[in-house]
C-alpha positions in Angstrom: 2.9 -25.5 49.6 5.0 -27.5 52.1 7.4 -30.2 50.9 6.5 -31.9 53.8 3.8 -34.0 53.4 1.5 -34.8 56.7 2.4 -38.5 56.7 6.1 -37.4 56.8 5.5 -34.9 59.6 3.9 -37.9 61.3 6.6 -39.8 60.9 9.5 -37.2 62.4 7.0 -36.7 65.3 6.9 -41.0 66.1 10.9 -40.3 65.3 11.4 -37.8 68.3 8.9 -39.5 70.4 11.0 -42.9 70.4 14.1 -41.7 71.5 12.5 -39.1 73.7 13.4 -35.4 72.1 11.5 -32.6 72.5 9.6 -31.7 69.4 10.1 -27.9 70.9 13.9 -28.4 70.4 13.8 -29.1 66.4 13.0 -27.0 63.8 12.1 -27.7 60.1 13.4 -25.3 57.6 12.0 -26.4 53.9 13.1 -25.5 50.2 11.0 -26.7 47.7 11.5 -26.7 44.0 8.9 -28.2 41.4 9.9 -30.3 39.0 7.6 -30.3 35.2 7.4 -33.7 33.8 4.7 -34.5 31.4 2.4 -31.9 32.8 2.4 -33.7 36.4 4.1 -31.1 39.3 5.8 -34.0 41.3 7.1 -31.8 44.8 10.7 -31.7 45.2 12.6 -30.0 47.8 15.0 -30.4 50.8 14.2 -30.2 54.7 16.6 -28.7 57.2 16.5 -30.2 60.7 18.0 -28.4 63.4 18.5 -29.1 67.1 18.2 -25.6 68.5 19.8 -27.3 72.0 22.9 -28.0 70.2 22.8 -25.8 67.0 23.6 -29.3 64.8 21.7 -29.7 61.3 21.2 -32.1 58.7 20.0 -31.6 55.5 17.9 -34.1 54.0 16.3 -34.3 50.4 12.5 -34.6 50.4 10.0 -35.6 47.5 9.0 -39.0 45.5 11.0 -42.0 45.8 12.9 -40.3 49.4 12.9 -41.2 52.7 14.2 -38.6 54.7 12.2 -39.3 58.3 14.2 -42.8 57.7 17.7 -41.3 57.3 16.8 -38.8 59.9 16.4 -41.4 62.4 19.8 -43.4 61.8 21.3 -39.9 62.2 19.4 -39.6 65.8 20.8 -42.9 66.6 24.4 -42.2 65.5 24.2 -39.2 68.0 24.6 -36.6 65.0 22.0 -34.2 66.6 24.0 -34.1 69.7 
């Protein structure tokens, strides 16, 4: 199961295509880890985004209560991708 959910994917997608990147030119590498809490499985994990172009990466940590297509974004527009 991905740690990505679809709305999230969405949302990196609407990032790229605002400031113009190629979605070919990013890749997504995900860790997950499940967290047990009163027998709900809430999905916790990290995602990796990596400018191939430039080799640059950012780790960002997915799951309830992130935001991680938000920080990614303010990372785009402080030029940390390159």
């Amino acid at each position: 199961m991905s740690v990505i959910a679809p709305d999230e994917r969405a949302d990196f997608l609407a990032v790229l295509r605002r400031h113009h990147l190629a979605e070919s030119d990013f890749v997504l590498q995900e860790t997950g880890a499940t967290d047990i809490v009163d027998e709900v499985y809430p999905l916790r994990g990290s995602v990796t985004v990596v400018r191939t172009s430039s080799l640059r990466e950012r780790e960002y940590q997915t799951g309830h209560g992130t935001a991680w297509t938000v920080e990614f974004e303010k990372d785009v527009i402080r030029g940390v991708f390159g």
